[in-house]
N, C-alpha and C positions, 0 to 999 in steps of 0.2 A: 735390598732386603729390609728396607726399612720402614717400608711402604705400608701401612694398615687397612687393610682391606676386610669386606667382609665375602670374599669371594677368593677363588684359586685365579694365582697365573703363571703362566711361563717365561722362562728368559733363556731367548735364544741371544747367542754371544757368537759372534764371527768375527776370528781376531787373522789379520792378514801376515802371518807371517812373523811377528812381533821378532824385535832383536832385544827386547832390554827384560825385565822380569812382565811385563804385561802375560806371557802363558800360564804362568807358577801360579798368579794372583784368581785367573780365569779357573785353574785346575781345582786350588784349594776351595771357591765358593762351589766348584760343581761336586766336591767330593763333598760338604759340608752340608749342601743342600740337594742334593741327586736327583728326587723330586721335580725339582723345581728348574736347575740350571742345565741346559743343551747346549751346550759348547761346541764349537765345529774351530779348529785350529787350523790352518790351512799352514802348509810344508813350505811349501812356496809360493813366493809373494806375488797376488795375482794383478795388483797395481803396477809393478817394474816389467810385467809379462805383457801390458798393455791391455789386460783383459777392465780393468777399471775397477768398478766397485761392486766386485761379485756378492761380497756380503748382503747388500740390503736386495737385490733383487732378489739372493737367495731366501735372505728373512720374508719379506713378502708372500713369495710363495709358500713357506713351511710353516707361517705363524698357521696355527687351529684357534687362536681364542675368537672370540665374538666380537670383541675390539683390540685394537694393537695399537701400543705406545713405542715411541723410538727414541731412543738418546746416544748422541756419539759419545768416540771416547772423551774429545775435549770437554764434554759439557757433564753437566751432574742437575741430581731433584733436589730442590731445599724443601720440598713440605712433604712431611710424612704421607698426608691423606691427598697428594695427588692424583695416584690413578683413582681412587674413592669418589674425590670429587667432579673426576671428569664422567666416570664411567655414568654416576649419577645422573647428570644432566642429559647423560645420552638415552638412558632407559627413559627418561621422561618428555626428549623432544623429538620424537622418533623425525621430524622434520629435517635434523639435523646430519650431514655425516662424517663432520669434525667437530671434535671439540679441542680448542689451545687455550694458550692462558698468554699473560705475560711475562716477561725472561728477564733475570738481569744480566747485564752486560761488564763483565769483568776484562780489562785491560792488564792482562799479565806481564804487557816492557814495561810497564806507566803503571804499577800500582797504588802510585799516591793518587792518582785520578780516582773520584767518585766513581761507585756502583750507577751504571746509569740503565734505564729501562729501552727493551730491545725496541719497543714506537716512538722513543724519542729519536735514535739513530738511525731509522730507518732507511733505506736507498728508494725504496720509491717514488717515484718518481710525480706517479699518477694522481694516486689516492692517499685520505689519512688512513694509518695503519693505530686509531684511535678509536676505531668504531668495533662497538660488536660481531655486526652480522657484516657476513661477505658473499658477495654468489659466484659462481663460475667465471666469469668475465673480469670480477676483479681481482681473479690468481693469471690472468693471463700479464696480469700487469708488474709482475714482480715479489718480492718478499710480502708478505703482510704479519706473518709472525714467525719466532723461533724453531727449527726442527724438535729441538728438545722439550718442544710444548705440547707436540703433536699426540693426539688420540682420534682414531678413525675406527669406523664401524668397518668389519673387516669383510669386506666385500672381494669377489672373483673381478681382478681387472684386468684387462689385455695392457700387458706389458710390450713397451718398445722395444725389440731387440738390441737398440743399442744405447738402452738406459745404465749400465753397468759405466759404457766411457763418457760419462757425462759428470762432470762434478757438483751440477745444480743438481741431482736429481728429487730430490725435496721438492725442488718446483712443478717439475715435473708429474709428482706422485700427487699435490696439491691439486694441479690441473686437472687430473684423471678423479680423483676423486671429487671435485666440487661439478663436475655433469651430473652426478648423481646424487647434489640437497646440498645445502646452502652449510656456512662456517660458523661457529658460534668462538670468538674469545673472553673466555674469564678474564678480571681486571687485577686476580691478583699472581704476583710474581710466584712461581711456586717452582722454577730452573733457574741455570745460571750459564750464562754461555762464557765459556773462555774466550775471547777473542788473543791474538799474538802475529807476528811478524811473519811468522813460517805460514799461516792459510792462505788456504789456493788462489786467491783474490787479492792479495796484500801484496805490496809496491813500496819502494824507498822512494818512488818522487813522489809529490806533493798531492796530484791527483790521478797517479796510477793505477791506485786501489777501487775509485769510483768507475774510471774509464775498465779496467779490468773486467769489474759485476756489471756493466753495462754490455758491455761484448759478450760477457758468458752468457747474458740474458737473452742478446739478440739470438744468439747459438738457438737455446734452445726452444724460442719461439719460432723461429724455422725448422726446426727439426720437430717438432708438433704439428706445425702447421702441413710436412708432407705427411705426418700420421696421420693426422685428420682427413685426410685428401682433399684441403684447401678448404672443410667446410667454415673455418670460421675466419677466412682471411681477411675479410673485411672488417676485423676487430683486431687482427694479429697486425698488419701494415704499419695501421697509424701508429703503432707500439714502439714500432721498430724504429719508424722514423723517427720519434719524436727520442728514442736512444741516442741515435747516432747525431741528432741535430746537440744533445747531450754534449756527447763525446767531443764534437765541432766544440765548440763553446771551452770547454775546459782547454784544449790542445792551442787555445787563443791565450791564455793565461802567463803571466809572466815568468810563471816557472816549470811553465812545458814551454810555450814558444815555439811548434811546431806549426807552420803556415801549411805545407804541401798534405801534412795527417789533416788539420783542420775541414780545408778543399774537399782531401776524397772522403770524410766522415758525410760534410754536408752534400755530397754528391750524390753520397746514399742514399741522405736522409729523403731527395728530393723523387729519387729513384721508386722509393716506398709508400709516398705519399705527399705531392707536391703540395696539396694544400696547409696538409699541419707543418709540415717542413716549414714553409716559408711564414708562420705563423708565430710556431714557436722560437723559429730563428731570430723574428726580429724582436718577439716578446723578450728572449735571451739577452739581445747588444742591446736594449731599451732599458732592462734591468741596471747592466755594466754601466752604462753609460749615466744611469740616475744615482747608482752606490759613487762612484767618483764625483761627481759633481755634490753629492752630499758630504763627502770626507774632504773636500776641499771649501 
């Protein structure tokens, strides 16, 4: 509510269940602001039900604004004139059918660690997640910015039916909208994402948490890929592969050490696309094998 605009909007709030004060806090902004706050409290918790993440599929459907911004509970806006400045640029690049910004990245075990920016940490893989513009083919490729930065022109999309048990589905929703005009990111920070131990992607070993977003990524570029009915599998393959060729590589590392995971990762990888597989495979022990001979 802090947000200054010169326009009206709504906030739709789907809180799953909550056990701690999370409803009370939902209650008092919607009796506060009535107007403005649609709350949907769900009885029972539709994640432990296996139904996944009914909330945003249902926000999706029931937003009516012209554009729709999204923020988990982890994350928060630090600039007042956020949605101002995105809605802004969108009334003037009709080209456009996202507008993001940049995020900072807060480490909540590790608080003495510096604020650092969501493009310097990035998982991608593929591309710099430094650039402004993005097209459709470079959301096939993985994160390129924060969820909590997101602003889209609110278009009618055919939904997956089983985007709800997906925990990317940000990527997913990215995908669907970038067929329909190109990504624009703002360069300044105006969110903040909590990062912590407990998200869905984090791991106590060393590089569980990469191997982790790497397999949820493969997930859901196969599971697009039968949406699509195979139209853009010739973009989606080499993706995969060049994941799981990933995956190989880290499960080589001295503190996974898993030889038979390494085998069937690269097994995959070859599966999907024997010529980047074996490209980026040896691009991979070429790298390892030059950082040691440099440290020694």
């Amino acid at each position: 509510m802090s947000q200054i605009t010169d326009f009206d909007f709504e906030v739709l709030v789907y809180d799953d269940a909550s056990t701690d004060a999370t409803p009370d806090i939902i209650k008092h902004y919607s009796n506060q602001y009535p107007e403005v706050f649609k709350p949907t409290l769900y009885k029972v918790n539709n994640y432990s039900r296996g139904l996944g993440y009914v909330g945003l599929y249902t926000g999706i459907e029931q937003a009516k604004g012209k554009y729709v911004a999204y923020c988990e509970g982890d994350d928060y806006w630090s600039d007042n004139l956020k949605l101002q400045k995105q809605v802004d640029f969108l009334e003037s690049n009709p080209q456009y059918v996202i507008c993001a910004h940049e995020t900072l990245v807060k480490n909540e075990d590790y608080p003495q660690f510096e604020e650092r920016l969501f493009s310097d940490i990035s998982c991608n893989l593929f591309i710099s997640t430094t650039k402004r513009v993005y097209s459709f083919y470079d959301t096939l490729t993985g994160n390129i910015f924060h969820v909590s930065s997101l602003m889209y022109r609110n278009k009618k999309l055919t939904l997956p039916k089983w985007l709800p048990s997906v925990s990317a589905c940000d990527m997913v929703l990215y995908m669907l909208l970038a067929r329909e005009g190109n990504i624009y990111v703002l360069p300044e920070a105006m969110s903040v994402y909590r990062g912590h131990s407990n998200s869905l992607t984090s791991s106590r070993t060393e590089y569980g948490t990469a191997i982790n977003f790497y397999l949820l990524s493969i997930r859901v570029l196969r599971l697009m890929n039968r949406f699509w009915e195979r139209q853009y599998q010739d973009k989606i393959y080499p993706i995969i592969s060049q994941y799981y060729v990933e995956c190989s590589l880290l499960y080589l590392r001295k503190s996974m050490r898993d030889i038979n995971c390494s085998k069937h990762m690269a097994h995959l990888a070859f599966y999907y696309s024997r010529s980047k597989a074996f490209v980026y495979l040896l691009k991979g022990l070429m790298n390892r094998v030059l950082s040691r001979i440099c440290r020694h």
